[in-house]
C-alpha positions in Angstrom: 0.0 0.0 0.0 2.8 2.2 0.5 4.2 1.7 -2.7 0.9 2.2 -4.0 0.1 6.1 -2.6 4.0 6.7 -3.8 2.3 6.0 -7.2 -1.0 7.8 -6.0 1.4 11.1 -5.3 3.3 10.9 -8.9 0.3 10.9 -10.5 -1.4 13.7 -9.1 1.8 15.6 -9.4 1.7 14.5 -13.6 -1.4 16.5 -13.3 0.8 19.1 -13.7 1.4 18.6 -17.6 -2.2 20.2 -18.2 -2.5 22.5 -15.1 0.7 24.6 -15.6 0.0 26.8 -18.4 -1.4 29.9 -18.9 -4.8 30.5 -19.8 -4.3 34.4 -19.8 -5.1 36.4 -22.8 -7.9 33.7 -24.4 -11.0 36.1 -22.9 -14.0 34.5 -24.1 -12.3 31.7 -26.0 -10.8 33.7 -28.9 -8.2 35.8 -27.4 -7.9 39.4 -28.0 -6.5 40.4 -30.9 -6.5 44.4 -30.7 -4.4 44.2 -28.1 -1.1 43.2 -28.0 -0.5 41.3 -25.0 2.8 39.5 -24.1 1.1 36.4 -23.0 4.6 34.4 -21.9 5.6 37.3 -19.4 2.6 37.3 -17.7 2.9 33.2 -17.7 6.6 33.8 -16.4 5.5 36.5 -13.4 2.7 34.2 -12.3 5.1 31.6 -12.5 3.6 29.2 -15.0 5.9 26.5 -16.8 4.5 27.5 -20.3 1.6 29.3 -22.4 -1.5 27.4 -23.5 -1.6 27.8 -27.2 -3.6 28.8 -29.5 -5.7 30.9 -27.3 -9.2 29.1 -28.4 -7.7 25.6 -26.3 -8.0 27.3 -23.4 -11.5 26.7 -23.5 -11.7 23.8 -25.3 -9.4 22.3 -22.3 -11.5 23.4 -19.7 -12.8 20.1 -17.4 -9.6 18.0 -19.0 -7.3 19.4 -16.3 -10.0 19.8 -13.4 -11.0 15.8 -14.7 -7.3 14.9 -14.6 -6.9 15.9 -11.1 -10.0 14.2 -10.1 -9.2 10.9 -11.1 -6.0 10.9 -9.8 -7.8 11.7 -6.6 -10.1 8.6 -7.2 -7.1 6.3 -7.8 -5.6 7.7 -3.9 -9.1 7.3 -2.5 -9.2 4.0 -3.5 -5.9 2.8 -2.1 -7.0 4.7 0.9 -10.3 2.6 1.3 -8.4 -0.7 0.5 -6.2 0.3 3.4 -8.9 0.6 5.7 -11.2 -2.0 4.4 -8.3 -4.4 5.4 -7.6 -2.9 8.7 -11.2 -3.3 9.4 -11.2 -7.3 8.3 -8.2 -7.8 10.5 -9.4 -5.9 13.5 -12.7 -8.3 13.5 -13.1 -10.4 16.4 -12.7 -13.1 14.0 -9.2 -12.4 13.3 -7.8 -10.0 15.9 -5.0 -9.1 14.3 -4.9 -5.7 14.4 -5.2 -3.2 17.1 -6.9 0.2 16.3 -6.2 3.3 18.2 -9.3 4.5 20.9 -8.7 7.7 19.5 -9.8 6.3 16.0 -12.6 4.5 17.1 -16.5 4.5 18.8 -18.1 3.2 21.6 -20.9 0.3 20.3 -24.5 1.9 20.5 -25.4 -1.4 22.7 -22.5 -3.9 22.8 -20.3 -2.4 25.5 -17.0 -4.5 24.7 -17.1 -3.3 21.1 -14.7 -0.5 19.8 -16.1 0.7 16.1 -13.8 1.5 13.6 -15.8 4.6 12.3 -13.2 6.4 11.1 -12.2 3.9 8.6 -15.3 3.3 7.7 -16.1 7.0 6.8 -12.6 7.3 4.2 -14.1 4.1 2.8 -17.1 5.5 2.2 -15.6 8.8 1.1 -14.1 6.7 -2.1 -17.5 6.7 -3.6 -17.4 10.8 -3.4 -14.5 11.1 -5.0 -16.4 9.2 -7.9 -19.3 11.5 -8.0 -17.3 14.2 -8.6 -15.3 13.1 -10.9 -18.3 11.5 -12.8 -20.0 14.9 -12.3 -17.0 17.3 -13.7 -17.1 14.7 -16.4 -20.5 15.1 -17.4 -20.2 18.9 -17.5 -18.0 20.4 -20.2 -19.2 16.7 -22.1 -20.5 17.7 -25.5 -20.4 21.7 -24.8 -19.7 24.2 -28.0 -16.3 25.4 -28.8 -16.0 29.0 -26.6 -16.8 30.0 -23.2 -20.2 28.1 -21.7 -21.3 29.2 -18.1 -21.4 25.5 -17.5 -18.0 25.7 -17.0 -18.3 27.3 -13.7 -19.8 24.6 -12.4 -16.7 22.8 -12.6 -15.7 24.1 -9.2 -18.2 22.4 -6.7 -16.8 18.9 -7.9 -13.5 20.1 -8.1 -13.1 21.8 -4.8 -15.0 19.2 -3.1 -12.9 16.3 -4.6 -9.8 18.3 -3.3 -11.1 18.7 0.5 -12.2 14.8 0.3 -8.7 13.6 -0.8 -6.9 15.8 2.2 -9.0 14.8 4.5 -8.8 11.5 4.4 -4.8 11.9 3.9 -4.9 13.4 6.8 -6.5 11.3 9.0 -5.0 8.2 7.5 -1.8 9.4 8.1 -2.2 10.4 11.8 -4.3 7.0 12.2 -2.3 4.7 10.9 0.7 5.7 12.7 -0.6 4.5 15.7 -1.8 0.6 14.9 -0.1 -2.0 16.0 0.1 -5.6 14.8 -0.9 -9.0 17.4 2.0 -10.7 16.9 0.6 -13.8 18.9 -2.4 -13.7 17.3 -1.6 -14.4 13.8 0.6 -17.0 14.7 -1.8 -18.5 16.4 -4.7 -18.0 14.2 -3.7 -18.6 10.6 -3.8 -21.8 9.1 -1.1 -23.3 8.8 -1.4 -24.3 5.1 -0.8 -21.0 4.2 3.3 -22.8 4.5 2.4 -25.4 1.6 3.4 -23.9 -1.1 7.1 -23.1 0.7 7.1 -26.5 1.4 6.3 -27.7 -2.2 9.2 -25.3 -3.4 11.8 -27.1 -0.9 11.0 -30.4 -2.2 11.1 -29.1 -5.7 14.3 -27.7 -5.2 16.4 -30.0 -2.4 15.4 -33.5 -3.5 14.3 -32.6 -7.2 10.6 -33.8 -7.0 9.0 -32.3 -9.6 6.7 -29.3 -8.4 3.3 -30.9 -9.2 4.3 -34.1 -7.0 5.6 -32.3 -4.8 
């Protein structure tokens, strides 16, 4: 999982390829012609890598890079609610072999030995969120007319809302799992042991030559 949110963080920083250029200059989707603007120094005071060119693909881009984002955002949610749906099977009574911090869980509304892991269970949920939006920015700028359409500006409500899901949960993940511990005794205790057989088929296979499907 770890790997996996490395992945998760280089691609939301590739998001970069369509977020850092300048839009400035396009106005309404045609740029402005009568006036003659020196569209790469504003780009290099504001500190943009590049100019969006022609001026009429600033619009025609609008909801790519906003989309982009987004499903980047999905992909980390979704490692993040693997995460917690694991910790969650693990910290069952069934299997016990994880310990949760107090601080990270509920009392039971009417078992009083039961901790609840509500806090996992809320980024887990918050995974299907990060698909609205995304399905909703998606379903915005789809089919729209070349220029400027006021739809556009409801590309923000998914966006921003995606973005405060994401950190969040990044958050609280990170503070959370910090502070789990593993029951060593448990999961030797409790796993079956046949979960070894496949080791032991190898070391036959390889120390006294029995071929693997005897073996």
């Amino acid at each position: 999982f770890a790997n996996e949110l490395r992945d998760d963080a280089a691609g939301l920083r590739a998001t970069l390829r369509r977020i850092d250029k300048s839009p400035l200059g396009s106005a309404a989707g045609y740029g402005a012609p009568a006036l003659k603007l020196d569209r790469e120094a504003t780009a290099k005071e504001m500190g943009f890598a590049s100019v969006q060119v022609p001026v009429t693909s600033v619009q025609l881009s609008r909801g790519k890079a906003e989309s982009h984002l987004l499903f980047e955002i999905v992909m980390t949610m979704q490692d993040l609610g693997r995460v917690a749906s694991d910790l969650m099977l693990f910290y069952t009574a069934e299997f016990g072999f994880v310990k949760l911090p107090d601080a990270f869980t509920t009392g039971s509304s009417i078992m009083p030995q039961k901790r609840n892991p509500d806090v996992f269970e809320l980024v887990r949920g918050r995974t299907a969120t990060a698909h609205g939006c995304l399905t909703e920015a998606l379903g915005i700028f789809a089919k729209l007319p070349s220029g400027y359409q006021r739809d556009l500006q409801l590309l923000k409500f998914p966006l921003f809302r995606g973005i405060d899901v994401c950190t969040q949960a990044l958050d609280i993940m990170a503070t959370a799992l910090a502070q789990i511990s593993f029951d060593e005794e448990a999961i030797k205790t409790r796993v079956n042991p046949s979960i070894h057989a496949a080791d032991r088929a190898y070391e036959l296979a390889l120390k006294e030559g029995i071929p693997f499907r005897e073996a």
